[in-house]
HTML snippet that shows the backbone in 3Dmol.js (N, CA, C, O; Angstrom):
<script src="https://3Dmol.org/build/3Dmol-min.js"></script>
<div id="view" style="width:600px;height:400px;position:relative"></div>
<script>
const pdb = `
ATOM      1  N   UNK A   1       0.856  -1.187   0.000  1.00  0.00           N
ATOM      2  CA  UNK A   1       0.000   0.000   0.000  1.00  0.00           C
ATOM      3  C   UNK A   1       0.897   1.243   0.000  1.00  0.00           C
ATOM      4  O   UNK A   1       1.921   1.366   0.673  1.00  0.00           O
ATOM      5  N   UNK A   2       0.380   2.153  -0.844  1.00  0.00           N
ATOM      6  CA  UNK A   2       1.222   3.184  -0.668  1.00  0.00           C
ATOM      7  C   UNK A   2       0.340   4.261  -0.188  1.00  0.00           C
ATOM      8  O   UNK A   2      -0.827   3.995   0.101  1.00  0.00           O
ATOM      9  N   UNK A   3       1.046   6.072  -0.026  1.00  0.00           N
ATOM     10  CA  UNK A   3       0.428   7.049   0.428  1.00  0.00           C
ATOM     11  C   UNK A   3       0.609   7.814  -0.412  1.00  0.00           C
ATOM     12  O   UNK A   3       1.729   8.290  -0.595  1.00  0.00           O
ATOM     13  N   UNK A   4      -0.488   8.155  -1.183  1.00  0.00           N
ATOM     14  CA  UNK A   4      -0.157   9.495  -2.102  1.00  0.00           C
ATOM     15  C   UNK A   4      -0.927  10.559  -1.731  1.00  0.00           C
ATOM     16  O   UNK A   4      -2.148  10.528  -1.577  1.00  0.00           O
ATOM     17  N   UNK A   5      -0.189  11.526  -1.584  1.00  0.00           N
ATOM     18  CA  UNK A   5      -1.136  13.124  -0.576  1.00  0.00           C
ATOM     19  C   UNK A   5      -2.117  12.532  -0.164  1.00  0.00           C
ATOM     20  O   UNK A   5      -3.203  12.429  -0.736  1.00  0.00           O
ATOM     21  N   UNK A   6      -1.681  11.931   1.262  1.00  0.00           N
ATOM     22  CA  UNK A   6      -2.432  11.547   2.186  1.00  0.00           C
ATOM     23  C   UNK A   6      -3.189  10.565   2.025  1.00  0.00           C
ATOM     24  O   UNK A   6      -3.621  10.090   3.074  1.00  0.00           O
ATOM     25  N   UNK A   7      -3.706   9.790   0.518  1.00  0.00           N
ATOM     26  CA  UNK A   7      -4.593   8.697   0.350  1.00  0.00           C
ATOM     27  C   UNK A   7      -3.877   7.594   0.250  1.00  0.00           C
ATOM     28  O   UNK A   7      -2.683   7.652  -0.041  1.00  0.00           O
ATOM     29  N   UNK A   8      -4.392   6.654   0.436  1.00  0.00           N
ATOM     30  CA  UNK A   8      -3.972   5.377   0.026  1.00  0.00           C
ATOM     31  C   UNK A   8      -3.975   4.853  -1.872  1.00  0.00           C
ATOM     32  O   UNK A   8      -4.665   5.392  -2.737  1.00  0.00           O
ATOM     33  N   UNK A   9      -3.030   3.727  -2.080  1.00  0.00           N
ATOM     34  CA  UNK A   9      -3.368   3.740  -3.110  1.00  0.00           C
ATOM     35  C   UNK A   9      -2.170   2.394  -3.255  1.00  0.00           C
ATOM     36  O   UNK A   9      -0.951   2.292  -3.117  1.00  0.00           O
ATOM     37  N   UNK A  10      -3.439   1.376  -3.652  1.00  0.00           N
ATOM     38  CA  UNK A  10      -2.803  -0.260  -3.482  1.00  0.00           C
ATOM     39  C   UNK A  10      -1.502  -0.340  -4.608  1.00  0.00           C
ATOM     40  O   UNK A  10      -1.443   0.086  -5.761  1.00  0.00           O
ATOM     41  N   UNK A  11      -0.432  -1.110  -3.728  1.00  0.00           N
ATOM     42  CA  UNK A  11       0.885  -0.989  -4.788  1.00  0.00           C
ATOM     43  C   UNK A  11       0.917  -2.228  -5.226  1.00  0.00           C
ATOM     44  O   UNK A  11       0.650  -3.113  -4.413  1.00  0.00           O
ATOM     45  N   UNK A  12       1.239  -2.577  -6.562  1.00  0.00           N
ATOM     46  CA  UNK A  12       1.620  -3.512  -7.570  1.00  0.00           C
ATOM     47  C   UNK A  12       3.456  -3.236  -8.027  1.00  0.00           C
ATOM     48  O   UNK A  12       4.078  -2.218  -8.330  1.00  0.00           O
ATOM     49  N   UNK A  13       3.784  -4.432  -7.910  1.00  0.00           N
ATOM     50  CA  UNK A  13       5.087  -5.124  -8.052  1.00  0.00           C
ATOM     51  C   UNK A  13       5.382  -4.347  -9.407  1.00  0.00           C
ATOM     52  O   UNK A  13       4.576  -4.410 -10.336  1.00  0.00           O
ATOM     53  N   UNK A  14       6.352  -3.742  -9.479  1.00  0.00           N
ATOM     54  CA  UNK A  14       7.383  -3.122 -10.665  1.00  0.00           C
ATOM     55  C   UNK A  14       6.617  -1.815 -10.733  1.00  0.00           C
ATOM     56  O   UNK A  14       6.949  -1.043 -11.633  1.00  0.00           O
ATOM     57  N   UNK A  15       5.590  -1.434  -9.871  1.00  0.00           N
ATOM     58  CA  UNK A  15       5.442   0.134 -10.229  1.00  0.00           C
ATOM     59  C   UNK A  15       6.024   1.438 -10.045  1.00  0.00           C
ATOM     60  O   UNK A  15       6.830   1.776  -9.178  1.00  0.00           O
ATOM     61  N   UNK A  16       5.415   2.270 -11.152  1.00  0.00           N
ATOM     62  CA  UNK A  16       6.832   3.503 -11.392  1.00  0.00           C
ATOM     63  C   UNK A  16       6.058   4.529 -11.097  1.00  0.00           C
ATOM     64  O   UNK A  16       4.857   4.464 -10.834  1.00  0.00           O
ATOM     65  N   UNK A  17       6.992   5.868 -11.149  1.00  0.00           N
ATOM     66  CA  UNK A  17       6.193   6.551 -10.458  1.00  0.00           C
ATOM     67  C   UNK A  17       5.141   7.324 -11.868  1.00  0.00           C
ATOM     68  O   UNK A  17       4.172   8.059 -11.675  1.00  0.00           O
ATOM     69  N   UNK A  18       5.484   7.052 -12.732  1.00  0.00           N
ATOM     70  CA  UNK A  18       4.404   7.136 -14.236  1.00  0.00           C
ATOM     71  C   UNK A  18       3.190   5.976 -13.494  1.00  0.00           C
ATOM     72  O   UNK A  18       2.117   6.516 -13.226  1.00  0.00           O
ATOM     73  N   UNK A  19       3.262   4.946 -13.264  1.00  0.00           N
ATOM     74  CA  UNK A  19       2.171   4.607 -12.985  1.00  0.00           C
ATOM     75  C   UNK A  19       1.067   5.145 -11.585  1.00  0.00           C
ATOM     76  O   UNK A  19      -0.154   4.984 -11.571  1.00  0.00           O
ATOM     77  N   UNK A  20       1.848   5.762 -10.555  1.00  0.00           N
ATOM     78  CA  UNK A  20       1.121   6.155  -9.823  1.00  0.00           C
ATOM     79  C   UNK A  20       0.268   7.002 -10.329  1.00  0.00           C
ATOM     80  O   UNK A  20      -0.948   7.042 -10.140  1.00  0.00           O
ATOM     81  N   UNK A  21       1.103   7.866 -11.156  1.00  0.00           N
ATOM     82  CA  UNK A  21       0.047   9.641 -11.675  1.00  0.00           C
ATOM     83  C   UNK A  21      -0.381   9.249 -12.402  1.00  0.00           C
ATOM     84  O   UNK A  21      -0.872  10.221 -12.977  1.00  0.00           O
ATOM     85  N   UNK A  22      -0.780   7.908 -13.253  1.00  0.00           N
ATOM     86  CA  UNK A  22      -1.984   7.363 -14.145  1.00  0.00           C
ATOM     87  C   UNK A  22      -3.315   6.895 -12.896  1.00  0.00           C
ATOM     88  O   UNK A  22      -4.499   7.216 -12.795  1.00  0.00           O
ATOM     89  N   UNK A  23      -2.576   6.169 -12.240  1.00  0.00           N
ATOM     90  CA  UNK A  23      -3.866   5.723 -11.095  1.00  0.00           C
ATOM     91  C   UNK A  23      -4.647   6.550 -10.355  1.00  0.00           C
ATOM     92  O   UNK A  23      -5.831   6.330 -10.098  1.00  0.00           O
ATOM     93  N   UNK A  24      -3.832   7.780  -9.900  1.00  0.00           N
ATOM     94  CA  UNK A  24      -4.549   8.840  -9.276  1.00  0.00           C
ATOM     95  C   UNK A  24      -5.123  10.285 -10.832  1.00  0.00           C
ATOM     96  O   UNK A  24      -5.513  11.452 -10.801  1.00  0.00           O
ATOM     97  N   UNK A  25      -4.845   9.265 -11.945  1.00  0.00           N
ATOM     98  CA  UNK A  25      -5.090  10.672 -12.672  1.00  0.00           C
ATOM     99  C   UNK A  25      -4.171  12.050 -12.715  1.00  0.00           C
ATOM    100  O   UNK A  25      -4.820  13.011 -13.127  1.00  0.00           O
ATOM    101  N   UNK A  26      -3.300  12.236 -12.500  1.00  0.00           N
ATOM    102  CA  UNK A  26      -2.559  13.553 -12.590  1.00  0.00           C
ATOM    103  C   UNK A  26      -2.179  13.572 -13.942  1.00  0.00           C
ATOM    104  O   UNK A  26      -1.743  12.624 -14.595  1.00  0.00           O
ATOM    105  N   UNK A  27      -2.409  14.900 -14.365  1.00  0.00           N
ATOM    106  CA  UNK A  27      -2.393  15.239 -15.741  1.00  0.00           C
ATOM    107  C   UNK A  27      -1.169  16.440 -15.762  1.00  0.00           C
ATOM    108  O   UNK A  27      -0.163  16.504 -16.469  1.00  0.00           O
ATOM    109  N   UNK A  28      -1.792  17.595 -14.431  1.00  0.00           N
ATOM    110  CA  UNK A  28      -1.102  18.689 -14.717  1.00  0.00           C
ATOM    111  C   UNK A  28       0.149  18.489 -15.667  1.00  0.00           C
ATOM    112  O   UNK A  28       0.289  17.338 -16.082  1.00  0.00           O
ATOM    113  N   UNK A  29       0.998  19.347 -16.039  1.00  0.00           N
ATOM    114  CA  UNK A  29       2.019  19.374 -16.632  1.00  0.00           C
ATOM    115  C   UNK A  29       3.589  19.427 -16.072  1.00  0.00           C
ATOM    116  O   UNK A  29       4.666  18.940 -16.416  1.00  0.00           O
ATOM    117  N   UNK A  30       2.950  20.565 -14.686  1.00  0.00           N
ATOM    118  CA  UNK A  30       4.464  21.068 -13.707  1.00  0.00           C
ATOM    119  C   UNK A  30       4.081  20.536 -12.413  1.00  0.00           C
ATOM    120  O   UNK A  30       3.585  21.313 -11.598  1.00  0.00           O
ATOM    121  N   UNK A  31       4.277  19.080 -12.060  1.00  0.00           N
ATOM    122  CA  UNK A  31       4.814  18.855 -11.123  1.00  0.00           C
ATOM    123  C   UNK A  31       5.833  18.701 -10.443  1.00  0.00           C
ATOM    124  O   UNK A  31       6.865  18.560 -11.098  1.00  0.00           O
ATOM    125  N   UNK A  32       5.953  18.668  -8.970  1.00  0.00           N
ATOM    126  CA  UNK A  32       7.317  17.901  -8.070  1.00  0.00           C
ATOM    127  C   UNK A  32       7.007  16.765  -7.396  1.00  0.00           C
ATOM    128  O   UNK A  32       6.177  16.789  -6.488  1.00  0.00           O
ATOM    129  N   UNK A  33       7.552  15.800  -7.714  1.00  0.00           N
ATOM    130  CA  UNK A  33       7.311  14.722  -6.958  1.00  0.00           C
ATOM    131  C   UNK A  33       7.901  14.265  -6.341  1.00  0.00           C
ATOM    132  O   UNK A  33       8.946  14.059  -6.957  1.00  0.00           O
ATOM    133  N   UNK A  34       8.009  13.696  -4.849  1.00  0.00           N
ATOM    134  CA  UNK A  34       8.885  13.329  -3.702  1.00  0.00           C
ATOM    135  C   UNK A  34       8.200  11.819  -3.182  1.00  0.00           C
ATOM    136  O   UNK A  34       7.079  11.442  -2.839  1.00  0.00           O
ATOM    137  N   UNK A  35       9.192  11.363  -3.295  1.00  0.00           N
ATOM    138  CA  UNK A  35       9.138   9.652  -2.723  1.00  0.00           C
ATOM    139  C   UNK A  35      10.152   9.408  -1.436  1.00  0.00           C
ATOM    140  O   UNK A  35      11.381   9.422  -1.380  1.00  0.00           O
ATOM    141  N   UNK A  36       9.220   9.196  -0.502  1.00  0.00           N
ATOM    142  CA  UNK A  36       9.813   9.484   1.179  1.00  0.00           C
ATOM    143  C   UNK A  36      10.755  10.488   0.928  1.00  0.00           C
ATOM    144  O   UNK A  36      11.972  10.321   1.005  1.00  0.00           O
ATOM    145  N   UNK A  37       9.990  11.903   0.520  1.00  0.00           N
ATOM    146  CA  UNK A  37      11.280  13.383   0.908  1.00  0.00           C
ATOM    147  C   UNK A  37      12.061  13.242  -0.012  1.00  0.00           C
ATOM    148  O   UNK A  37      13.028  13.999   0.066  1.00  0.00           O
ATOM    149  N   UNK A  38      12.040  12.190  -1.367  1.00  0.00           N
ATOM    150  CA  UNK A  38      13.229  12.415  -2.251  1.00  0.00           C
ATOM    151  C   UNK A  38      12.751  12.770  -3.693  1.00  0.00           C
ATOM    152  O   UNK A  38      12.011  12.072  -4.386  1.00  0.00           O
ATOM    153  N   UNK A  39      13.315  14.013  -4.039  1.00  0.00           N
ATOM    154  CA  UNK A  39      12.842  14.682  -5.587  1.00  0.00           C
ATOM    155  C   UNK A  39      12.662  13.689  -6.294  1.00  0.00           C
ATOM    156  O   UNK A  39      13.480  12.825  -5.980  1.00  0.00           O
ATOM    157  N   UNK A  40      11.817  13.278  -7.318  1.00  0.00           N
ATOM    158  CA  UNK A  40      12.267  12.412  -8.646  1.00  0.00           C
ATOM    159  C   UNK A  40      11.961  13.637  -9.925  1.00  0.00           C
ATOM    160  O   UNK A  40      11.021  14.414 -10.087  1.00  0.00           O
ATOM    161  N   UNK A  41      13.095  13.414 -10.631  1.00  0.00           N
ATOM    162  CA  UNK A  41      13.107  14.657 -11.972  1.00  0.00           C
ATOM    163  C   UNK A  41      12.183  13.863 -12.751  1.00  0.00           C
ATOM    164  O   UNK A  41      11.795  12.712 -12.549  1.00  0.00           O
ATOM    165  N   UNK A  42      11.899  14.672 -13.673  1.00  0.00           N
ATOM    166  CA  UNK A  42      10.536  14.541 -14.583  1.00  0.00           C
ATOM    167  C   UNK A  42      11.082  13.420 -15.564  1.00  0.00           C
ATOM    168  O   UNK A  42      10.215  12.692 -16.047  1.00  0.00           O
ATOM    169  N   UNK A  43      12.453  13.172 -15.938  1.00  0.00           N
ATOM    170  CA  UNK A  43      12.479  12.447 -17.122  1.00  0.00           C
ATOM    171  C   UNK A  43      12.810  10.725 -16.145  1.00  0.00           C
ATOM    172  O   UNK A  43      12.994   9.621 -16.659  1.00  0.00           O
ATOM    173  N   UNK A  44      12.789  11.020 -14.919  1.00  0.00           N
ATOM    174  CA  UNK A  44      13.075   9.321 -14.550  1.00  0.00           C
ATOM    175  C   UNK A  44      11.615   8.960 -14.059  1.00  0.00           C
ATOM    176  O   UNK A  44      11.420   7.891 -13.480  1.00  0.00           O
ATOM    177  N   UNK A  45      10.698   9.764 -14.270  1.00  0.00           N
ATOM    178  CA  UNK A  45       9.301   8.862 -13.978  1.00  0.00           C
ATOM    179  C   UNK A  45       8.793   7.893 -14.396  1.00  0.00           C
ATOM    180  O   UNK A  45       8.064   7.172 -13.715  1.00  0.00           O
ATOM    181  N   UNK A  46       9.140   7.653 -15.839  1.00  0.00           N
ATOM    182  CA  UNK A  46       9.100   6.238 -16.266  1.00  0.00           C
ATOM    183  C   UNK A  46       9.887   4.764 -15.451  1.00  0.00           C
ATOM    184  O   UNK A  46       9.417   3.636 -15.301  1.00  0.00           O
ATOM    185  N   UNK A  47      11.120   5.276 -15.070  1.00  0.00           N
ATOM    186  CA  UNK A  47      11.698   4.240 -14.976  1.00  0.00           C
ATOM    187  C   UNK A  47      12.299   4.105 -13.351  1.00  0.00           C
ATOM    188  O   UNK A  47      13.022   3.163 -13.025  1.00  0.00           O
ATOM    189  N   UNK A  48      11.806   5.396 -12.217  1.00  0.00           N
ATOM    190  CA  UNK A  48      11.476   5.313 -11.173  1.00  0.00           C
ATOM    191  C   UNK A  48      10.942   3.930 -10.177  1.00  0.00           C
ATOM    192  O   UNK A  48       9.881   3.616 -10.715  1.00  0.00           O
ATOM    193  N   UNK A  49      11.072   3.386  -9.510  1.00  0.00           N
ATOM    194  CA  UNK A  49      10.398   2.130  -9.164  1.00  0.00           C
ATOM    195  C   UNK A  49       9.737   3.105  -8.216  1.00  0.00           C
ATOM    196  O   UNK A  49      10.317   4.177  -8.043  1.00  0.00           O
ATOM    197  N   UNK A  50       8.293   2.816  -7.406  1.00  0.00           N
ATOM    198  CA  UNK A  50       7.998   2.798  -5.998  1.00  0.00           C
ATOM    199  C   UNK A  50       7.561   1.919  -5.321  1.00  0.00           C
ATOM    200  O   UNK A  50       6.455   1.419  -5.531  1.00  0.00           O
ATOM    201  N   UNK A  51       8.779   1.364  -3.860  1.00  0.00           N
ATOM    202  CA  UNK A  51       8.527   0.408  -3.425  1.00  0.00           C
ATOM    203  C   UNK A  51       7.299   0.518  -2.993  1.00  0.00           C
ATOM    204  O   UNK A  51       6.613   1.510  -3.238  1.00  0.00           O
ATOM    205  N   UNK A  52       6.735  -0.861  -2.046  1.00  0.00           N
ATOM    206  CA  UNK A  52       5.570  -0.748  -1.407  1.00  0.00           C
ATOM    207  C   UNK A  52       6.118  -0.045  -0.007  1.00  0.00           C
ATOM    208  O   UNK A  52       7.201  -0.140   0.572  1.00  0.00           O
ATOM    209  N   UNK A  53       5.080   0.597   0.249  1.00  0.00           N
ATOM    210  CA  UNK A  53       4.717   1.322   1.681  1.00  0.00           C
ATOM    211  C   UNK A  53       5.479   2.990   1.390  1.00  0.00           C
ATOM    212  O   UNK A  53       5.902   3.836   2.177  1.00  0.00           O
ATOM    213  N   UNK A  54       5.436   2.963   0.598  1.00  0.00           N
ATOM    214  CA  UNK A  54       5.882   4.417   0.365  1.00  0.00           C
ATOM    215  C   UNK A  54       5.183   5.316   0.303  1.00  0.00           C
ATOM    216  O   UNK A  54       4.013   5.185  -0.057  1.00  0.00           O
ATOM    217  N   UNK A  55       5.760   6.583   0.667  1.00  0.00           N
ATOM    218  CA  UNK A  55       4.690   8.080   0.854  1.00  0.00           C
ATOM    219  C   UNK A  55       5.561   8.917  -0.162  1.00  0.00           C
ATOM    220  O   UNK A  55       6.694   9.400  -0.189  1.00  0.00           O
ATOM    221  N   UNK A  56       4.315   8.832  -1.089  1.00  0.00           N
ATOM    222  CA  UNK A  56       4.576   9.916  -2.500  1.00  0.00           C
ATOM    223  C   UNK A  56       3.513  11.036  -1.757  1.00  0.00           C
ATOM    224  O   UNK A  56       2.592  10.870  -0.958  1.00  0.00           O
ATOM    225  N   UNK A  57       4.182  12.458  -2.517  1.00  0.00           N
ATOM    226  CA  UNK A  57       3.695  13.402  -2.244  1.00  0.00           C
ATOM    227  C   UNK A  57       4.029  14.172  -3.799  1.00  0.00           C
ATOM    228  O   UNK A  57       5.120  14.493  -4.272  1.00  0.00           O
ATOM    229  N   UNK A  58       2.570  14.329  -4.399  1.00  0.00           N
ATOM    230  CA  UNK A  58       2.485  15.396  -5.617  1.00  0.00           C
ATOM    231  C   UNK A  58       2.053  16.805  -5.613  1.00  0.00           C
ATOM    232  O   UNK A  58       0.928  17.247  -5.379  1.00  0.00           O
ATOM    233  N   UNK A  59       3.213  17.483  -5.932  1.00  0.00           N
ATOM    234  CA  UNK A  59       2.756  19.182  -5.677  1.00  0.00           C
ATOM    235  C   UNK A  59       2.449  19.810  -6.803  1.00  0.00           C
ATOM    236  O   UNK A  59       3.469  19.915  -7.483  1.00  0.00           O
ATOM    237  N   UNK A  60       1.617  20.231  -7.267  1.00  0.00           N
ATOM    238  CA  UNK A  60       1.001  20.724  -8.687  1.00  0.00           C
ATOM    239  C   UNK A  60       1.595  22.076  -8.324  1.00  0.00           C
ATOM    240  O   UNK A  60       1.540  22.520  -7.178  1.00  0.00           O
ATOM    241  N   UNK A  61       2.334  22.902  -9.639  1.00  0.00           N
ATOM    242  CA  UNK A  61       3.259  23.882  -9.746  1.00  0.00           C
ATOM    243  C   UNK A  61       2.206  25.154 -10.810  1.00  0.00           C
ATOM    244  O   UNK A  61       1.988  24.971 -12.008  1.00  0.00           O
ATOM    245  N   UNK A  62       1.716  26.316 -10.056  1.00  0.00           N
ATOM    246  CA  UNK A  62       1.013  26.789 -10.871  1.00  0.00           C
ATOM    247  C   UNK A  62       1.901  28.799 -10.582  1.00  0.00           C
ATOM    248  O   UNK A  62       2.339  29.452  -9.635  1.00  0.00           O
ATOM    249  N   UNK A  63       1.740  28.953 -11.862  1.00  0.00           N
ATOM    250  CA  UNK A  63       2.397  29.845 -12.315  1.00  0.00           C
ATOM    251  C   UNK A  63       1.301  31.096 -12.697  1.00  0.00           C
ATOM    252  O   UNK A  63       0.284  30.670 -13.243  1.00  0.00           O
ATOM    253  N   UNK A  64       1.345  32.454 -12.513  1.00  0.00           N
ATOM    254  CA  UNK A  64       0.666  33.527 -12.831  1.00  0.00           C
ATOM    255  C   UNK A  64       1.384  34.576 -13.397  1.00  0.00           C
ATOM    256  O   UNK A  64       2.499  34.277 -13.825  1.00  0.00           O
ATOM    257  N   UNK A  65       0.937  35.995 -13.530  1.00  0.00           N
ATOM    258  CA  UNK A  65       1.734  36.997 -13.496  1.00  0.00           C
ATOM    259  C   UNK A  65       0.844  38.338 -12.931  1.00  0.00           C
ATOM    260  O   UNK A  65       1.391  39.434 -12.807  1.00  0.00           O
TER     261      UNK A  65
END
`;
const viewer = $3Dmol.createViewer("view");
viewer.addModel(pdb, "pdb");
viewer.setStyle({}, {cartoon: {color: "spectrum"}});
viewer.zoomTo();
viewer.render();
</script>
């Protein structure tokens, strides 16, 4: 089981962190994503693993002027 902003969200063997933001739906474009407190850059989300019991945290990055 994992924790993504605060929810649960059942973990399957070889998942990446591309598959989490398909399961919860995240689309935005500018995120940060942290797996227990650790950055993952945008181009290793494919190939990111997240173990089980991990606390992902997605921060949607919104920009004005």
């Amino acid at each position: 089981m994992l924790t993504v902003n605060g929810d649960p969200l059942a973990w399957t063997p070889g998942m990446t962190v591309r598959d989490v933001l398909k399961a919860k739906n995240y689309k935005f474009p500018l995120l940060i994503i942290t797996l227990d407190d650790v950055q993952v850059a945008p181009k290793d989300y494919d190939t990111t693993p997240v173990p089980d019991r991990t606390v992902v945290n997605v921060l949607h990055l919104i920009s004005g002027g």
